[in-house]
C-alpha positions in Angstrom: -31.9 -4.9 23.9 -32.3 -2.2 26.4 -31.6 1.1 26.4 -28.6 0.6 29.4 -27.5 -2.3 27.1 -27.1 0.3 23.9 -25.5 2.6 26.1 -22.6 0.1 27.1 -21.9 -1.5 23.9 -21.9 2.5 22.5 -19.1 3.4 25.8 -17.2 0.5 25.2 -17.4 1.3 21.1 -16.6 4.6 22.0 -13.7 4.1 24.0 -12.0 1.4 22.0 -12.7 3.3 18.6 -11.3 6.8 19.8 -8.0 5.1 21.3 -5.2 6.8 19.5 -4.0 3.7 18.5 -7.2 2.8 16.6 -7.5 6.3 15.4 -4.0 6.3 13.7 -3.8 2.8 12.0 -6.8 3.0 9.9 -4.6 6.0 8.5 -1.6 4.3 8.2 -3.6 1.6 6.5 -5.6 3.6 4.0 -2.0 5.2 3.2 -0.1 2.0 3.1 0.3 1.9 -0.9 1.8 5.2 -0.9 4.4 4.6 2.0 5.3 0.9 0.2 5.2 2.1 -3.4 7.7 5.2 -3.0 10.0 2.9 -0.6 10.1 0.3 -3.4 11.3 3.0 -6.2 14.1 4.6 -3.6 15.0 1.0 -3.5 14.9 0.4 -7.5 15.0 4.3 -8.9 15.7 2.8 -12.4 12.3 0.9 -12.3 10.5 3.7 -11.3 11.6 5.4 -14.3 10.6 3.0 -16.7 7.2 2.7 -14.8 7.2 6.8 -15.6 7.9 5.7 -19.4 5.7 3.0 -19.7 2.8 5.5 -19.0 4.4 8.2 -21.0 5.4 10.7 -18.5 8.5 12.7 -19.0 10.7 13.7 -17.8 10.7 10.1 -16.2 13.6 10.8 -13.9 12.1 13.9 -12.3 8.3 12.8 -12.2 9.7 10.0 -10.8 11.6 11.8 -7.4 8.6 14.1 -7.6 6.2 11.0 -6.6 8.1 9.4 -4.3 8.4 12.4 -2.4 4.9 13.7 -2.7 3.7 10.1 -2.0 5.6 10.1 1.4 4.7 13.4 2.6 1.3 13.5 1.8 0.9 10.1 3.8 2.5 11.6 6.4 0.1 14.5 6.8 -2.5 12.3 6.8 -0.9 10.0 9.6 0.6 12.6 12.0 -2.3 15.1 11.7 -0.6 18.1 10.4 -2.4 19.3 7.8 -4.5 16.1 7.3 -7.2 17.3 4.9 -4.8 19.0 2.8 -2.6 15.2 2.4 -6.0 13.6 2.2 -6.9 15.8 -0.7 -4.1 15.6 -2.4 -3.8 12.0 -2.5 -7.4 12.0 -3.6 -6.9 13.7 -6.5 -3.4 11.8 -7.4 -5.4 8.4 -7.1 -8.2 9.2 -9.1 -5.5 10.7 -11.8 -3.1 8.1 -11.4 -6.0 5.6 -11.8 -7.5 7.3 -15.1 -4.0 6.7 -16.8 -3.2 2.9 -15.8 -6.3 1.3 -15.4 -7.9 2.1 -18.4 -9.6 -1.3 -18.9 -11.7 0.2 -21.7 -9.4 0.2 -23.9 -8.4 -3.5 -22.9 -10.2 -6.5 -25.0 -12.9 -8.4 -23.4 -11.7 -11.0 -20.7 -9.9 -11.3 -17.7 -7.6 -9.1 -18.0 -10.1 -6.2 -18.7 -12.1 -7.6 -15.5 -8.7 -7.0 -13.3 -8.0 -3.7 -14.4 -11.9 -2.9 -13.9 -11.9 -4.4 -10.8 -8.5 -2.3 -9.7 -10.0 0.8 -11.3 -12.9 0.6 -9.1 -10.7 0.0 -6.0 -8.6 2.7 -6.6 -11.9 5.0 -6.8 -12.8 3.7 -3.8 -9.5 4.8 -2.1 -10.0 8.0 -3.6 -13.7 8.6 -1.8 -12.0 7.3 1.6 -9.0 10.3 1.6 -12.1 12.5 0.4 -13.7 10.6 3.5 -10.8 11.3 6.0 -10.7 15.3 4.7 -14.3 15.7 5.0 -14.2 14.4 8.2 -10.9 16.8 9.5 -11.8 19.8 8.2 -14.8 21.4 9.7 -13.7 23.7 12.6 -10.1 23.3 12.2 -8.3 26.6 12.7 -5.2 25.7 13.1 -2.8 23.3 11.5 -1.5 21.5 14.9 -2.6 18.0 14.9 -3.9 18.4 18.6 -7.2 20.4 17.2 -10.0 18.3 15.7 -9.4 15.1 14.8 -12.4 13.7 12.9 -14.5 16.1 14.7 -13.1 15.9 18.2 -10.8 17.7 20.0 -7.8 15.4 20.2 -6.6 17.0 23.5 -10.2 16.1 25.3 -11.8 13.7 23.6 -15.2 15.9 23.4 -17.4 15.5 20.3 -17.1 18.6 18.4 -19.6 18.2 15.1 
């Protein structure tokens, strides 16, 4: 390939990857989970209590509300842009914890239902490194919370590179 070639294929990357479009639903993608999950207990509030109790967290009925709505608004920081590293964080450290206490597949017998839960448990991490991803990526420079400033290292408002 030559060098105009690479420089083509990198404009027309450029371009397509920094559409807004394609810059917001990898975000609403990652946060998918926790935009179904809480929708599913508003729907059925009684089975997200006995999720709570099945894991051992009380009060159920509180903890319960308390996820739903930290689930949806922590998504949508992340989505909109407000405040993205902080949502980004935040669901970071929820999905690693969340993960530790129902995917313990170390404490499961041998077979495969141990190799589901270690395969989920390593998903989940996973997840958490990609919001530890997305904040790493909108913090640097940011000095303000308005979603028009620095998204993933450019300014959203031109489109310049910033990192």
């Amino acid at each position: 390939m030559n060098t105009n070639t690479i420089a083509i294929e990198q404009g027309l990357a450029g371009r397509l990857l920094s559409a807004p479009a394609l810059r917001t639903l990898p975000l609403l993608a990652l946060c998918a989970a926790y935009i179904q999950g809480p929708i599913v207990k508003l729907l059925d509030f009684s089975g997200a209590i006995a999720e709570m109790e099945h894991f051992g967290l009380l009060p159920a009925p509180l903890l319960a509300a308390a996820i739903i709505a930290f689930e949806l608004a922590m998504s949508a920081l992340i989505v909109t842009g407000y405040w993205r590293w902080i949502g980004a964080l935040a669901l970071a450290v929820f999905t690693f914890g969340a993960t530790w206490i129902a995917l313990r597949y170390w404490d499961l017998p041998p077979g495969p239902t141990q190799s589901m839960a270690m395969n989920a448990f390593f998903e989940h991490i996973g997840l958490a490194g990609a919001f530890v991803f997305v904040a790493a990526n909108d913090l640097p420079g940011r000095r303000t919370s308005g979603a028009a400033k620095h998204r993933f290292g450019r300014d959203a408002a031109t489109g310049i590179h910033r990192g």
